[in-house]
SELUMVEX-214428 format. One record per residue (C-alpha): residue number from 0; y, z, x. Coordinates in nm, 3 decimals. Each point is the difference from the previous one (the first is absolute). Example, Ala and Ser with C-alpha at 12.3 -4.5 7.8 and 13.67 -1.06 7.14 Angstrom:
+-----+---------+---------+---------+
: seq :       y :       z :       x :
+-----+---------+---------+---------+
:   0 :  -0.450 :   0.780 :   1.230 :
:   1 :   0.344 :  -0.066 :   0.137 :
+-----+---------+---------+---------+
//
This chain:
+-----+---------+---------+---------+
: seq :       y :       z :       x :
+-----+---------+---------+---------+
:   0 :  -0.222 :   0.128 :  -1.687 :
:   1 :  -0.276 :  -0.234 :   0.099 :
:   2 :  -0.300 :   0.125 :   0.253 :
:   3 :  -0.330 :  -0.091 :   0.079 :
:   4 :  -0.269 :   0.295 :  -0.067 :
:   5 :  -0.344 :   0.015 :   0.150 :
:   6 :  -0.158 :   0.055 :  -0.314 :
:   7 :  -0.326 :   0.095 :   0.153 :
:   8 :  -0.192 :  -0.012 :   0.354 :
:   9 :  -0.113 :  -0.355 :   0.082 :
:  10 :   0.072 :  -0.317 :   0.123 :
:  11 :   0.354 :  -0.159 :  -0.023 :
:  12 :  -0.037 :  -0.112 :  -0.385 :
:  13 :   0.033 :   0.393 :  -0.044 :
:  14 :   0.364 :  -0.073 :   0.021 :
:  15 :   0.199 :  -0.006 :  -0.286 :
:  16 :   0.402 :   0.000 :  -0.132 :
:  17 :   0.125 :   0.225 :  -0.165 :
:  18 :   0.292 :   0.191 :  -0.085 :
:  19 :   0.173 :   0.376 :   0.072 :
:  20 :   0.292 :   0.172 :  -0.046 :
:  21 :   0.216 :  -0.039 :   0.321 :
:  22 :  -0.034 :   0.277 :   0.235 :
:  23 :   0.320 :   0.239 :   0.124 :
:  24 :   0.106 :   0.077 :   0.352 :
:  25 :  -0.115 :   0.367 :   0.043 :
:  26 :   0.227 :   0.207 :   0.246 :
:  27 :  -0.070 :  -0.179 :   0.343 :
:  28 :  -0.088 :  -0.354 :  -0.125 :
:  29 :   0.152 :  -0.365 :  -0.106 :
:  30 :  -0.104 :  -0.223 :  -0.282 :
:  31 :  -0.033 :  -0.314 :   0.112 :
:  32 :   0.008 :  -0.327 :  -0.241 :
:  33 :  -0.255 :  -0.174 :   0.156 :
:  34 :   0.030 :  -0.368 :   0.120 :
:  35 :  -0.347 :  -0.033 :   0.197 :
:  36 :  -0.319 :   0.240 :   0.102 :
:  37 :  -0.237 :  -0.078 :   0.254 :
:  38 :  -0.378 :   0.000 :  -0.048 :
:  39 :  -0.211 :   0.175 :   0.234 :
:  40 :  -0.319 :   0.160 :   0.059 :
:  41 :   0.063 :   0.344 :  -0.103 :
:  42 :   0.126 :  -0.181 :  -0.327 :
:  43 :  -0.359 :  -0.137 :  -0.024 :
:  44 :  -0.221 :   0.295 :   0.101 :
:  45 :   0.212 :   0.236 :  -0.251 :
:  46 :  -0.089 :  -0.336 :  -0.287 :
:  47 :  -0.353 :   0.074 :   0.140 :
:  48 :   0.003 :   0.373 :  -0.087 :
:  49 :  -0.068 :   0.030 :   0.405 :
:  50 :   0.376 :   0.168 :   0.015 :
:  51 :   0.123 :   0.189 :  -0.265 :
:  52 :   0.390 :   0.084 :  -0.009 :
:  53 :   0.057 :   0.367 :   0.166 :
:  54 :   0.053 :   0.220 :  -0.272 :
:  55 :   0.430 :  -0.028 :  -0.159 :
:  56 :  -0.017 :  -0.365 :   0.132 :
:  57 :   0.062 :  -0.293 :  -0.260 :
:  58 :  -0.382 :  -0.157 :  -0.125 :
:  59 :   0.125 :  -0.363 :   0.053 :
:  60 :  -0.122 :  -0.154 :   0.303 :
:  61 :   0.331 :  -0.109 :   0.245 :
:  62 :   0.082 :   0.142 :   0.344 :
:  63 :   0.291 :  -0.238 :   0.083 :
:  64 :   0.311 :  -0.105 :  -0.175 :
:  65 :   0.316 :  -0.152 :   0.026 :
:  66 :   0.314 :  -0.061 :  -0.228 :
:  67 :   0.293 :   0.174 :  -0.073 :
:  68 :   0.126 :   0.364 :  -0.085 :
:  69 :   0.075 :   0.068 :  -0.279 :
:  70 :   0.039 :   0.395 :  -0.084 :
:  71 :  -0.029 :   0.257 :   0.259 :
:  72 :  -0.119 :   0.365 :  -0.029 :
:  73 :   0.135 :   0.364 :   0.051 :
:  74 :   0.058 :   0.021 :   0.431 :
:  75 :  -0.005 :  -0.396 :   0.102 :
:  76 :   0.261 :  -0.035 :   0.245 :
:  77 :  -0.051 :  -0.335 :   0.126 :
:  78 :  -0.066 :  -0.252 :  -0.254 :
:  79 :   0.197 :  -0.091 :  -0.341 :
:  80 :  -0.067 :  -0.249 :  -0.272 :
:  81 :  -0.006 :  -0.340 :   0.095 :
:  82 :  -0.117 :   0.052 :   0.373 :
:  83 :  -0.280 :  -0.287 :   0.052 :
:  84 :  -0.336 :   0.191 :   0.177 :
:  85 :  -0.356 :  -0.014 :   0.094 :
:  86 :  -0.185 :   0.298 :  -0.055 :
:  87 :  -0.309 :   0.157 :   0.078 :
:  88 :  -0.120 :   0.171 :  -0.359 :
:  89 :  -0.284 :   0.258 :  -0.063 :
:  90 :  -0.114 :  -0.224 :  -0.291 :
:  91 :   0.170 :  -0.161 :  -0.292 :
:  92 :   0.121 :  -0.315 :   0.154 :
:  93 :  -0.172 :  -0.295 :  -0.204 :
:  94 :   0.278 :   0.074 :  -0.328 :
:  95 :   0.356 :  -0.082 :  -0.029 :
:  96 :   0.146 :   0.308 :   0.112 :
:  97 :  -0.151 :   0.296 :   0.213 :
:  98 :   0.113 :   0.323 :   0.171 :
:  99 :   0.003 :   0.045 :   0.354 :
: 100 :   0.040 :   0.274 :   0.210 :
: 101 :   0.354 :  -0.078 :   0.177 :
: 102 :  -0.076 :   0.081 :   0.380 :
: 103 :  -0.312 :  -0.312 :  -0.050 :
: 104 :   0.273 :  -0.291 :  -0.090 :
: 105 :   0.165 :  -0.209 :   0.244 :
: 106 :   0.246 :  -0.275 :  -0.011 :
: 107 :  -0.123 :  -0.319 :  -0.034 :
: 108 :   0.007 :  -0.174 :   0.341 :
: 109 :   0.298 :  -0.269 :   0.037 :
: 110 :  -0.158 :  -0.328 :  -0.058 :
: 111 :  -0.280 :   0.090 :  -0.161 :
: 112 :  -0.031 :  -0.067 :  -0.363 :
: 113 :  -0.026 :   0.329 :  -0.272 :
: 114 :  -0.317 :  -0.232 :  -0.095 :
: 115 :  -0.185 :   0.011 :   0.349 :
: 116 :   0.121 :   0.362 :   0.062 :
: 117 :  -0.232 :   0.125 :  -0.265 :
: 118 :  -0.274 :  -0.085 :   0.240 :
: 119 :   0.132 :   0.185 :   0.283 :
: 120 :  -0.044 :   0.345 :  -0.028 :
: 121 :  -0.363 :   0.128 :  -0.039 :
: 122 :  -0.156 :  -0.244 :   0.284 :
: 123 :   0.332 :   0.129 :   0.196 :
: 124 :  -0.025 :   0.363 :  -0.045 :
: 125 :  -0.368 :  -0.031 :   0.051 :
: 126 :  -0.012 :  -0.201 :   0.312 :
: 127 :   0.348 :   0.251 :   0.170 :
: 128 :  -0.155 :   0.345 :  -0.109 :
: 129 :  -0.396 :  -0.068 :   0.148 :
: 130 :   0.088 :  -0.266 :   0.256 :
: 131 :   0.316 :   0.093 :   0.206 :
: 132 :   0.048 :   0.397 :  -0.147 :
: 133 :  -0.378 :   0.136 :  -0.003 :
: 134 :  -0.151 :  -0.261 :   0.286 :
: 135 :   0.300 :  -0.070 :   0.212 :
: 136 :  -0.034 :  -0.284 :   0.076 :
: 137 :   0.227 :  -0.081 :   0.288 :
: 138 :   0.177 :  -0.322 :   0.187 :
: 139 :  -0.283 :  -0.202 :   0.201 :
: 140 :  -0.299 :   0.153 :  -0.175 :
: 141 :  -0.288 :  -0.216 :  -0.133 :
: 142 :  -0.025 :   0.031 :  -0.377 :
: 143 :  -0.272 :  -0.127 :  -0.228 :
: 144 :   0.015 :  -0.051 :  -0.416 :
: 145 :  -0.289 :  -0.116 :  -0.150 :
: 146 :   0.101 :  -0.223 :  -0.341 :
: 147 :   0.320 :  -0.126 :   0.199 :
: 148 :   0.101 :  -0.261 :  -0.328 :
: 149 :   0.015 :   0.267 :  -0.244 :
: 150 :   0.300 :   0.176 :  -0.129 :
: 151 :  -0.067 :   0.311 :   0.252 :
: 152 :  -0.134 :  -0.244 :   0.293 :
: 153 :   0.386 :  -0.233 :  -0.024 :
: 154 :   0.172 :   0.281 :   0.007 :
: 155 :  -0.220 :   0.190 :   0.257 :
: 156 :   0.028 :  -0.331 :   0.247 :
: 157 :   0.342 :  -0.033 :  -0.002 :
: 158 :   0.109 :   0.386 :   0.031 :
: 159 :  -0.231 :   0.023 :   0.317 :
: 160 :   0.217 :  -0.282 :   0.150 :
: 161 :   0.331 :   0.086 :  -0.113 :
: 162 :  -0.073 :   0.317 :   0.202 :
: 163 :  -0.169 :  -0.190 :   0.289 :
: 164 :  -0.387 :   0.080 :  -0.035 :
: 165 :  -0.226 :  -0.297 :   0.100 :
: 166 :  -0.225 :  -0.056 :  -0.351 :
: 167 :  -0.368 :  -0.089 :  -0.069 :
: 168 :  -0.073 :  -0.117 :  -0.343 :
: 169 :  -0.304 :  -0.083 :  -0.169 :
: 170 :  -0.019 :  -0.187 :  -0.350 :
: 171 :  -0.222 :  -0.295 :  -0.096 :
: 172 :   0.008 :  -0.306 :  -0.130 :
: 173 :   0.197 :  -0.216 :   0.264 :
: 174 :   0.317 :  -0.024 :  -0.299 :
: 175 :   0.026 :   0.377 :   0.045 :
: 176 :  -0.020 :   0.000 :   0.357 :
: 177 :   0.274 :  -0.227 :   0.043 :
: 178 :   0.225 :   0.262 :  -0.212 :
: 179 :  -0.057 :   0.214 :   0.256 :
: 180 :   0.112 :  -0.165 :   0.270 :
: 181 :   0.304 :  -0.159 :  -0.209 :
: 182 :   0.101 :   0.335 :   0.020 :
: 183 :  -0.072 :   0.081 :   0.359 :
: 184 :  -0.305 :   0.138 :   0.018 :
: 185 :  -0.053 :  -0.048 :   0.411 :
: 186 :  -0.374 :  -0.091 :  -0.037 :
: 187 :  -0.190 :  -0.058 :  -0.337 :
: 188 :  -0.359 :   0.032 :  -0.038 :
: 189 :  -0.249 :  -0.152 :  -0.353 :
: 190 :  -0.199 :   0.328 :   0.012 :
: 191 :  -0.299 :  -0.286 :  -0.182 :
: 192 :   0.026 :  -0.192 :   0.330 :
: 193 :   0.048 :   0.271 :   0.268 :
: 194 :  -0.100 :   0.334 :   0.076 :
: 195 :   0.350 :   0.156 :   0.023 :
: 196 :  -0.166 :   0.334 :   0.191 :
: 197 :   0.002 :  -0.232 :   0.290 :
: 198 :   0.299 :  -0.199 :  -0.046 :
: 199 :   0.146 :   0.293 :  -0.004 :
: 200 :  -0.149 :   0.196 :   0.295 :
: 201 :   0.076 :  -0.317 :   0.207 :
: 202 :   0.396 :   0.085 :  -0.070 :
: 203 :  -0.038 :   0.342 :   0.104 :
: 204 :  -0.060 :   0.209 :  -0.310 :
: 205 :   0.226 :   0.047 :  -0.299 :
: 206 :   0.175 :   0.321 :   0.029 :
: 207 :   0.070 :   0.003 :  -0.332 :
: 208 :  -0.204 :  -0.161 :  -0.305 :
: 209 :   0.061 :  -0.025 :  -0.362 :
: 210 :  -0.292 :  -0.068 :  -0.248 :
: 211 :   0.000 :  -0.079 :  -0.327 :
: 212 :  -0.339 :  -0.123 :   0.018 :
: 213 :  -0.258 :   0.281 :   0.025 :
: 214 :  -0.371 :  -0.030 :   0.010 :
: 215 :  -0.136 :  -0.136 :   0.317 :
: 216 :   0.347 :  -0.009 :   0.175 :
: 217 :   0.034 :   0.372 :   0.020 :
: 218 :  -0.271 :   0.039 :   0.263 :
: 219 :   0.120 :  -0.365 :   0.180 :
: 220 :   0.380 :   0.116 :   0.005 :
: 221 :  -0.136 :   0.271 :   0.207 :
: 222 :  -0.162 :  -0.208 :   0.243 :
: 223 :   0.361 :  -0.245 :   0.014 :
: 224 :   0.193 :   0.317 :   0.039 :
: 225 :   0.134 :   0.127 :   0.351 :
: 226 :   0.005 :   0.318 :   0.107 :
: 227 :   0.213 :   0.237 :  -0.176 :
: 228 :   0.044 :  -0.249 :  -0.282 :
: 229 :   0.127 :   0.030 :  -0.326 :
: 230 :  -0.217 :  -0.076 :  -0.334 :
: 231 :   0.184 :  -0.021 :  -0.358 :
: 232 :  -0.221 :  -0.092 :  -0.310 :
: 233 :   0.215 :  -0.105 :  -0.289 :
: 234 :  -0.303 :  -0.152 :  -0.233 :
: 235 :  -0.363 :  -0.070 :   0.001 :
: 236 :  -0.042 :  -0.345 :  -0.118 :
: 237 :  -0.339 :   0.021 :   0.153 :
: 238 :  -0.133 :   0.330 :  -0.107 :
: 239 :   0.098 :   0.319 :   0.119 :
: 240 :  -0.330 :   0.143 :   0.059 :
: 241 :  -0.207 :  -0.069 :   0.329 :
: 242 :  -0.223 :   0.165 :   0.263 :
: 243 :   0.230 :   0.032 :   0.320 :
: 244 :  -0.065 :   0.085 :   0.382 :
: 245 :   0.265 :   0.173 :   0.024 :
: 246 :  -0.049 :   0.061 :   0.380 :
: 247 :   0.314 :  -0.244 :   0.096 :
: 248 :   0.251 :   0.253 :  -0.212 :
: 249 :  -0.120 :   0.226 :   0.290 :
: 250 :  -0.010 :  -0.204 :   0.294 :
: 251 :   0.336 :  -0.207 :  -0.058 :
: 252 :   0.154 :   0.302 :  -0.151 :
: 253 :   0.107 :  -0.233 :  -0.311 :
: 254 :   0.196 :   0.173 :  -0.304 :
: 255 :  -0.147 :  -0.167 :  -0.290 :
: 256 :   0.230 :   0.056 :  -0.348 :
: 257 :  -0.027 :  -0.041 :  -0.343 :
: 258 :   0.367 :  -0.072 :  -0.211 :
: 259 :   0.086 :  -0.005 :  -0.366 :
: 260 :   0.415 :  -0.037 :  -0.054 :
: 261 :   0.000 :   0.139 :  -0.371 :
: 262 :  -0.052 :   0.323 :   0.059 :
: 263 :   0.219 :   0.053 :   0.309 :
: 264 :   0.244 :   0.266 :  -0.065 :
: 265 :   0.368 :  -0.164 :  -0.143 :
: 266 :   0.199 :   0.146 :   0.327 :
: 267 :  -0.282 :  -0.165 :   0.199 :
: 268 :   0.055 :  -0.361 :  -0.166 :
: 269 :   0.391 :   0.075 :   0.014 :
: 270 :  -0.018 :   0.037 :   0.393 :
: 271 :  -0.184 :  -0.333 :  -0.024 :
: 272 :   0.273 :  -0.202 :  -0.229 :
: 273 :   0.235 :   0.160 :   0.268 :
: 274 :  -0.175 :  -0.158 :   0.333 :
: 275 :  -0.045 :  -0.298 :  -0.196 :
: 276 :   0.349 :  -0.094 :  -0.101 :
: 277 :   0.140 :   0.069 :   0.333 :
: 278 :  -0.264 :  -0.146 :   0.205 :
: 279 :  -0.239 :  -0.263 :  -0.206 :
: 280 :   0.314 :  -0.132 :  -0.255 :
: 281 :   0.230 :  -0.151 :   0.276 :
: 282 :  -0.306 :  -0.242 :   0.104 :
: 283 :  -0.006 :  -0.091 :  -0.371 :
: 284 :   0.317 :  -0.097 :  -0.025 :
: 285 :   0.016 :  -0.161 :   0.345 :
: 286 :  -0.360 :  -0.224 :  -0.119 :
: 287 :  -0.153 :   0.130 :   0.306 :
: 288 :  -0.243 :   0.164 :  -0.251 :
: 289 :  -0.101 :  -0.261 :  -0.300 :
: 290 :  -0.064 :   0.048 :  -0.371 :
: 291 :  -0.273 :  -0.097 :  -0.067 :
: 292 :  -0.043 :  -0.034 :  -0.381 :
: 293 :  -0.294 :  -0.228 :  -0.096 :
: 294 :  -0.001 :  -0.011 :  -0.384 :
: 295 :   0.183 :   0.153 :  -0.277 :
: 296 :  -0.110 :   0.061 :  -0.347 :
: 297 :   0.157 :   0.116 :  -0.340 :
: 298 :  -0.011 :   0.351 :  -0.061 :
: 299 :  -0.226 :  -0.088 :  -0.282 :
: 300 :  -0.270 :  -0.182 :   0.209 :
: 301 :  -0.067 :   0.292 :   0.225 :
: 302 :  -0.364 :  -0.068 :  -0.038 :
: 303 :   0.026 :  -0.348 :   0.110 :
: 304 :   0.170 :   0.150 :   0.270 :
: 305 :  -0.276 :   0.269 :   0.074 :
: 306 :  -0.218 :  -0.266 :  -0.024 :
: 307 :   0.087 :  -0.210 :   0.274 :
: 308 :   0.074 :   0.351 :   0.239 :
: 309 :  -0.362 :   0.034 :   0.047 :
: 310 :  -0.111 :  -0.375 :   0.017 :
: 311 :  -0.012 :  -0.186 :   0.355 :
: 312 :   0.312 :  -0.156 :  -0.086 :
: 313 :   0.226 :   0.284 :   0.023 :
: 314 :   0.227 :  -0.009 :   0.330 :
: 315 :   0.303 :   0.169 :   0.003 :
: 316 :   0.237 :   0.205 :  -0.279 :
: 317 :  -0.094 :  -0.032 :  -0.371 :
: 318 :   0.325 :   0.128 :  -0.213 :
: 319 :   0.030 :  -0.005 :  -0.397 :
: 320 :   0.352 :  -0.121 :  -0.102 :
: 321 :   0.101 :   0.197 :  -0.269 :
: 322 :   0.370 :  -0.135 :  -0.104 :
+-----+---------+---------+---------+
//
């Protein structure tokens, strides 16, 4: 079968096709023929060498899949050949076919094409698991995400008001900004043209904030907080290393959280597939929630791809077609 290897740490050109034997459905898993697998940042911090695979995962980069069954291992109940799914992989997905862990797939949402679902489940089962499992975020709180025109930001926005949160978003230029809002977002802010501590503090607080950011917004996200707020950091696109005053964690009681999804335990990420086909799918299928697919690529041109992921044009979903 045809993949794409990282052939060594390094910038996207690292990159390469190749081709492997096709993989077999241990006891527990599908194999999945692949039609489309989203690109995101865990793709490109493992490409880096920043995030190796855990050790029995596949090498090739690939979180997110969709496509259709097509052999099914030892003690899978639920799906047979020829179901159509999205799945949530532990590596493996940028190649024709891949194994998955049955308990991670879920049906492809009605009206949604097997193209855009590849996008759907890492910013998905990222955003559920840290957002509404670990922070809670409940009906009528304020909620801040920082990066709001990304691929975690669009879907962050939109579950926060599916669920009836008010949302805070920050992104700049103006072109990403008005993502945001297309989306919902109740109040956008260019963090180049506004302080967002104080647009922030001027709504109340956030009770819950997601960064993706890093750097100098880990000490300001404590100052936006409100008391007894909840902080998730997903990435640190700014740095990860800074001198804090740490003094607000104390006086606002804030919980302050780091999250990696990889290397959750399986029966964790199969509680999350669970909660989000019964809760998250129906507003797929209703379009209360949008797809939001920006660009596809060929399998083949996953650096191209890569490439454009971590240049100021990037808004949105990124998937590599792959049939």
């Amino acid at each position: 079968m045809k993949v794409v290897e990282i052939s060594r740490p390094g910038g996207p050109d690292v990159l390469q096709p190749a081709e492997r034997p096709v993989p077999v459905a241990g006891a527990g898993e599908v194999l999945i023929r692949v039609a489309a697998a989203g690109v995101n940042g865990p793709d490109l911090m493992q490409r880096k060498g920043l995030y190796p695979a855990p050790p029995g995962a596949s090498d090739l980069p690939g979180l997110e899949v969709s496509g259709e069954i097509v052999a099914v291992g030892a003690n899978v109940e639920r799906w047979s050949p020829g179901d159509k799914v999205a799945a949530l992989t532990n590596g493996g997905g940028y190649a024709e076919y891949c194994t998955v862990d049955a308990r991670h797939c879920l049906p492809v949402p009605a009206g949604v094409s097997l193209l855009d679902a590849g996008g759907l489940p890492e910013t998905y089962f990222t955003v559920w698991s840290n957002v509404f499992i670990g922070a809670g975020l409940a009906a009528g709180e304020t909620f801040l995400v920082h990066g709001g025109a990304g691929g975690i930001g669009t879907t962050a926005i939109q579950l926060a008001k599916a669920f009836g949160a008010r949302v805070i978003a920050t992104d700049s230029p103006a072109e990403r900004c008005a993502i945001c809002r297309e989306l919902g977002a109740d109040h956008v802010i260019d963090y180049k043209q506004e302080d967002f501590v104080e647009a922030v503090r001027q709504a109340g607080g956030a009770n819950v904030i997601l960064d993706i950011v890093g750097g100098p917004n880990i000490e300001k996200n404590f100052k936006a907080a409100s008391h007894d707020a909840r902080i998730i950091q997903l990435a640190f696109g700014a740095g990860s290393k800074v001198e804090l005053n740490l003094m607000p964690v104390m006086l606002k009681r804030l919980t302050y959280t780091g999250s990696t999804l990889r290397t959750r335990p399986p029966a964790y990420k199969a509680r999350v597939a669970q909660e989000l086909e019964s809760r998250v799918w129906p507003h797929l299928a209703s379009g209360k929630i949008r797809v939001v697919t920006r660009r596809t690529f060929p399998l083949a041109e996953a650096s191209k791809a890569h490439a454009l992921m971590e240049s100021a044009q990037h808004t949105g979903k990124i998937v590599l077609k792959v049939e």
